[in-house]
C-alpha positions as CSV (number, residue, x, y, z in Angstrom):
1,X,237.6,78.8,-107.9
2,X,240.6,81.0,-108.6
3,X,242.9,82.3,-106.1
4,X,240.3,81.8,-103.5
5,X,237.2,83.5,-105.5
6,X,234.2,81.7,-105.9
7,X,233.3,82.7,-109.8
8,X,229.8,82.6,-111.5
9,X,230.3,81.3,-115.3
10,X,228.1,82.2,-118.6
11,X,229.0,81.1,-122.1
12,X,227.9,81.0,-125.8
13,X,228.7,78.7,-128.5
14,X,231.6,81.5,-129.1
15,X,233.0,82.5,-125.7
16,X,232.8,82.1,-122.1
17,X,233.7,84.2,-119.1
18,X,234.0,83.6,-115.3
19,X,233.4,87.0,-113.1
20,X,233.9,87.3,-109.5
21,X,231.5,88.9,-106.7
22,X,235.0,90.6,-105.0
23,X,235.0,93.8,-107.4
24,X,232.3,92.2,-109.9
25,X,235.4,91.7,-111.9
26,X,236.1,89.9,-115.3
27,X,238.8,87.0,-114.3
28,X,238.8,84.8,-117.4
29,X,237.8,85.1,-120.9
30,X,237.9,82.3,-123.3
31,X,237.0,81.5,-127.3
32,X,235.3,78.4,-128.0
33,X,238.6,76.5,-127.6
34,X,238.9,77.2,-124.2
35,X,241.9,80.0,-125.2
36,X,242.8,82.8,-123.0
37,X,241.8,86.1,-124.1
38,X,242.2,87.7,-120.6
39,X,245.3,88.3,-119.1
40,X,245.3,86.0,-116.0
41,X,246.3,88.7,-112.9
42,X,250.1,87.0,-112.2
43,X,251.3,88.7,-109.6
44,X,254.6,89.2,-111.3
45,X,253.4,91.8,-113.4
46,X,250.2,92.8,-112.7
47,X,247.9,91.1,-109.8
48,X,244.7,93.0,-112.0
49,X,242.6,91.3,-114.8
50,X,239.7,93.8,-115.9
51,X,239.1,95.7,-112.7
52,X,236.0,98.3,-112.3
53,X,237.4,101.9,-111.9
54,X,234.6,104.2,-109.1
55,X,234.0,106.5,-107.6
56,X,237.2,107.9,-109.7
57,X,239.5,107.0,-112.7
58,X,243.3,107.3,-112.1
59,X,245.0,109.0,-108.8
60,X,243.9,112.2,-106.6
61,X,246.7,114.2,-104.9
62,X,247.6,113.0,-101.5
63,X,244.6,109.9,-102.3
64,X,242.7,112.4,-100.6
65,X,239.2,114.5,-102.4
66,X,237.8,117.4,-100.9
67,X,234.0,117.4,-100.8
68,X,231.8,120.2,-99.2
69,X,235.3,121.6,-97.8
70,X,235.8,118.2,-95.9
71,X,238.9,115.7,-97.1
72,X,238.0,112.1,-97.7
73,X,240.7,108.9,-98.4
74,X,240.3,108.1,-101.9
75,X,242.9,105.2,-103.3
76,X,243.4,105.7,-107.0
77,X,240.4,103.9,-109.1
78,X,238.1,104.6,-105.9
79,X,236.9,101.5,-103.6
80,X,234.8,99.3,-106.3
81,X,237.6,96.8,-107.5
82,X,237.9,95.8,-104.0
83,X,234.3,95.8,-102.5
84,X,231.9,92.6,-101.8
85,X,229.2,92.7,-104.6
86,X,226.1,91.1,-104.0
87,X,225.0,88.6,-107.0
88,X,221.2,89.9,-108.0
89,X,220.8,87.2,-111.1
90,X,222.5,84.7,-112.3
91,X,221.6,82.7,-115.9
92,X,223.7,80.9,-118.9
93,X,224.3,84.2,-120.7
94,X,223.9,86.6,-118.1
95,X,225.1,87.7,-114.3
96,X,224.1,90.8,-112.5
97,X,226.1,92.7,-109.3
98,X,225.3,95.1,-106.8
99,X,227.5,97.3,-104.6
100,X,225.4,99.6,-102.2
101,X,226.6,102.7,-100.1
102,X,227.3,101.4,-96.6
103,X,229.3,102.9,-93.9
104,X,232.7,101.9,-94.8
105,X,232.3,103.1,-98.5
106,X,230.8,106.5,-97.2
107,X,234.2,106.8,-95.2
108,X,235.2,107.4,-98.4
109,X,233.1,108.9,-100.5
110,X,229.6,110.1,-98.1
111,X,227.2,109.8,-100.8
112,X,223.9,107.4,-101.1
113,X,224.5,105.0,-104.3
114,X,224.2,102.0,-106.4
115,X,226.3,100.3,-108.8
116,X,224.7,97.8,-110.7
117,X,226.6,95.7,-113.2
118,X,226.0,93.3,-115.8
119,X,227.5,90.6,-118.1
120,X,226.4,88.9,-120.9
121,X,227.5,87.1,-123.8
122,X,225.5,86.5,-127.0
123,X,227.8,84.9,-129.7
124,X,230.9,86.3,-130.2
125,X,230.6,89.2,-127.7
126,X,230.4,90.0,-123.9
127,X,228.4,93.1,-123.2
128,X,229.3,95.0,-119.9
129,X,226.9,97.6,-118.9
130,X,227.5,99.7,-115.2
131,X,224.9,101.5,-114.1
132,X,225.4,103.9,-111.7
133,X,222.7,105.9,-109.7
134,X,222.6,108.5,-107.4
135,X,220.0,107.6,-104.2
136,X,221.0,110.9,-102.3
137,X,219.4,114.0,-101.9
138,X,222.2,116.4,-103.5
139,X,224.7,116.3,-106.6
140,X,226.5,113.1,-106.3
141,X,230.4,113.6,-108.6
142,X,231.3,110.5,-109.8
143,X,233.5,108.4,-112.7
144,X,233.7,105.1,-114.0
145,X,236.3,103.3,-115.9
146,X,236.6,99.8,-117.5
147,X,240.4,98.6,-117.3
148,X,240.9,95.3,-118.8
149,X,243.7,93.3,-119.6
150,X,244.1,91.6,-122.8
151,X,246.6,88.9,-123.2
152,X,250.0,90.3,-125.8
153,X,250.3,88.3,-128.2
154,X,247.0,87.1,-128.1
155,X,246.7,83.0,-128.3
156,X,246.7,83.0,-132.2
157,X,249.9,84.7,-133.3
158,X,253.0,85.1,-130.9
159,X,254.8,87.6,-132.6
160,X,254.4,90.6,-130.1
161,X,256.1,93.2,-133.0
162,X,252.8,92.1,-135.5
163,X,249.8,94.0,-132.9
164,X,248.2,97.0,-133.4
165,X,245.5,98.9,-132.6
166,X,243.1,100.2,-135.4
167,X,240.9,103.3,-133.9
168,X,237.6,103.8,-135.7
169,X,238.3,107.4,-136.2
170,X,241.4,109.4,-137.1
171,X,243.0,110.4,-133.9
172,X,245.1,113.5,-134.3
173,X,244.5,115.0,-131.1
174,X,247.2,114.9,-128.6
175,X,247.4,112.8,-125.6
176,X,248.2,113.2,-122.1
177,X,251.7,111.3,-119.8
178,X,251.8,111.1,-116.4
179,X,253.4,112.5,-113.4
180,X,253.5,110.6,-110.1
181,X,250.2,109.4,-111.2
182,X,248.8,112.7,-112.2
183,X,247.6,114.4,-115.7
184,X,250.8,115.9,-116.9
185,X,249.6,119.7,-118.4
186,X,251.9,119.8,-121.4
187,X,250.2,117.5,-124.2
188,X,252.2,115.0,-126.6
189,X,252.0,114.2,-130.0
190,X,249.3,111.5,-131.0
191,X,251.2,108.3,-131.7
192,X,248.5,107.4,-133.9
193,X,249.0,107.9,-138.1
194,X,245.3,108.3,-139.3
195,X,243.5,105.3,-137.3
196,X,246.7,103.1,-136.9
197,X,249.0,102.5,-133.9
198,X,251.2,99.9,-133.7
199,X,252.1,98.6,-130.6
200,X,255.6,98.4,-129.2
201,X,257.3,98.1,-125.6
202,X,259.2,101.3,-125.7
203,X,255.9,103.5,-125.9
204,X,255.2,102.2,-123.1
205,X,258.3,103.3,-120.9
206,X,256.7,107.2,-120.1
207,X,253.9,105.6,-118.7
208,X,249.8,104.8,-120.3
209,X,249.2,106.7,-123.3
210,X,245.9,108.9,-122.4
211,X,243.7,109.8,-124.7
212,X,241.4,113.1,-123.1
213,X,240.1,114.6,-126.9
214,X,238.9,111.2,-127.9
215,X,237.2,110.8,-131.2
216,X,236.5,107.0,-131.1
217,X,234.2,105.1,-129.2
218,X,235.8,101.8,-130.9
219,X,239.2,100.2,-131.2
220,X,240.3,96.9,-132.6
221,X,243.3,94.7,-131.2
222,X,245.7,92.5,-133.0
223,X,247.2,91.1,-136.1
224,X,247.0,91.2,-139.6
225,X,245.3,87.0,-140.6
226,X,244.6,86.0,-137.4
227,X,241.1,86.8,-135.2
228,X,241.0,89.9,-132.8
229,X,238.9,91.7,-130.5
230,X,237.3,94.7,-130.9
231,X,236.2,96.8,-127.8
232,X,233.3,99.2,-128.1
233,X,232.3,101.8,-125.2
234,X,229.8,104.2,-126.4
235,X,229.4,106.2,-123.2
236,X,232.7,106.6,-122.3
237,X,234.7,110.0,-123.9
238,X,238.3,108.9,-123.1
239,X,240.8,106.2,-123.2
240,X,243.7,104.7,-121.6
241,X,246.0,101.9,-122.8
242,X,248.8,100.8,-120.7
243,X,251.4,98.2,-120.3
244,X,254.3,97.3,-118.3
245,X,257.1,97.0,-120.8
246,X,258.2,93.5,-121.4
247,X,254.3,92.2,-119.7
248,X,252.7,90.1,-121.4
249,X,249.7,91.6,-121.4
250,X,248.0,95.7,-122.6
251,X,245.4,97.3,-121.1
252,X,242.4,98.9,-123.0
253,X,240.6,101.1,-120.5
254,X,237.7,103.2,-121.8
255,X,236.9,105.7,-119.2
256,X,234.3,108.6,-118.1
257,X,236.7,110.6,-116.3
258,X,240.9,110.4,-115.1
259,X,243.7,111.1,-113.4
260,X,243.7,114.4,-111.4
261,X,245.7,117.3,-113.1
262,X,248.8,118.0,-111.4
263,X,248.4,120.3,-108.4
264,X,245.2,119.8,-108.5
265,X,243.4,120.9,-104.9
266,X,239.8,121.7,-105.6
267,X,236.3,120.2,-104.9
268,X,235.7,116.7,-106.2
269,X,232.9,117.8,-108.2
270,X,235.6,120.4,-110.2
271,X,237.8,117.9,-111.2
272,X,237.9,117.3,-114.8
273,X,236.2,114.7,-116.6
274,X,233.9,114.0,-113.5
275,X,230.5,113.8,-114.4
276,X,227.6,115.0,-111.5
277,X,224.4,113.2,-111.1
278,X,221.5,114.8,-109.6
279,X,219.3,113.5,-107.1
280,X,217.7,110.2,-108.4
281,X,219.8,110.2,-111.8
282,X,221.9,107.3,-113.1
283,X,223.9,106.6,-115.5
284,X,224.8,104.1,-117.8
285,X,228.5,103.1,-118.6
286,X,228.9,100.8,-121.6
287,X,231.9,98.4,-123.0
288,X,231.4,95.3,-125.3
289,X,234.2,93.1,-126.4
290,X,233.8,91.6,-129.8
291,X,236.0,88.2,-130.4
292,X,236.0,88.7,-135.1
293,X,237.5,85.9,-136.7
């Protein structure tokens, strides 16, 4: 138990994690030493550990999304993170969730769904894959975003100034700040020179560093000599990392859709980076974190 959550446990040799039925969400991530990869949701800073971002990524204006003309109360990162999952499986290496449309989620969002997700470890990596289909009869807009937390420093090396990110690409492209929430439309400069960006508190201080013309679908975390972890998402196009300055902790959120533009006011299905299923379509959303020593 942790803070009250009853949590389901599946390990390797390399790593184990615990993951909770309340938002299907990661809440601890250890190496075989029983170290903390995962940053553990103090309150302090941040109450979130690796949350599950649907039906959106990132904030809507007013919290509110139009759909078929009709306004609907949508907190930012959707309803998932704090909905009752239902445990379908449960083995060493592997747990399954389910989250179902119901009344109170089509409050919110009035389309038929389900979000299935799954963990499992083999050796040195946990594999996530969210699968989200559309049980309606019409286009069903939807995104999905991964958001977790990994401990800074990591439990090898506690010199914060030595981290940094390696991209597997070159990332020229600019990224995109923040305002009240919302997807500034005046790009900056990529922070990153070729694939390398080290990390620093002050970056931080404007807000997440969003990455919309993503090249990667892999980043490495950490220092030079010491093991670090490596985050794949194949299926998802952009990326956030955030921080509070000073935490303790940095987000590495691969995501299939954001934050609402600024003055933004059109139909869900509009926004950018939302993706639309079609009747009976699903999709897969992928993220795997790699422990390399």
């Amino acid at each position: 138990m942790t803070g009250g959550l009853s949590l389901v446990r599946i390990a390797s040799e390399e790593l184990s994690a615990e993951i909770t039925s309340l938002g299907a969400e990661l809440q601890w991530l250890r190496d075989r030493d029983g170290r903390d990869l995962l940053w553990n949701g103090d309150p302090a800073w941040w109450m979130g550990r690796a949350p599950l971002l649907f039906p959106i990524v990132g904030k809507v204006p007013g919290d509110q999304v139009m759909i078929d003309g009709k306004l609907f109360p949508l907190p930012k990162h959707g309803f998932a993170r704090v909905s009752d999952f239902t445990l379908i499986d449960a083995k060493a290496q592997r747990v399954a969730f389910e989250l179902r449309s119901n009344a109170s989620t089509r409050a919110l969002y009035p389309f038929d769904f389900v979000l299935r997700v799954t963990y499992a470890i083999d050796g040195a990596t946990l594999s996530t894959r969210a699968v989200v289909a559309n049980e309606g009869a019409e286009m069903m807009p939807v995104s999905f975003g991964y958001h977790p937390a990994f401990r800074w420093p990591l439990p090898y090396d506690e010199r914060r100034g030595d981290y940094e990110f390696i991209f597997e690409r070159d990332e020229p492209g600019a990224i995109r700040g923040l305002a009240s929430e919302l997807i500034l439309d005046v790009p900056r400069p990529s922070p990153v020179e070729g694939r390398r960006l080290g990390i620093n508190d002050e970056m931080f201080e404007p807000g997440a560093l969003i990455f919309t013309q993503l090249s990667s679908r892999s980043v490495t975390y950490g220092a030079a000599g010491i093991p670090f972890l490596r985050v794949d998402f194949p299926d998802m196009p952009q990326l956030g990392i955030w921080t509070k300055p000073g935490a303790p902790y940095v987000c590495i959120e691969p995501w299939s859709g954001y934050a609402a533009p600024v003055g933004f006011s059109g139909e869900l299905g509009d926004k950018p980076g939302t993706t639309l299923l079609a009747p009976g379509q699903s999709r897969i959303f992928a993220m795997d974190i790699s422990l390399l020593l």
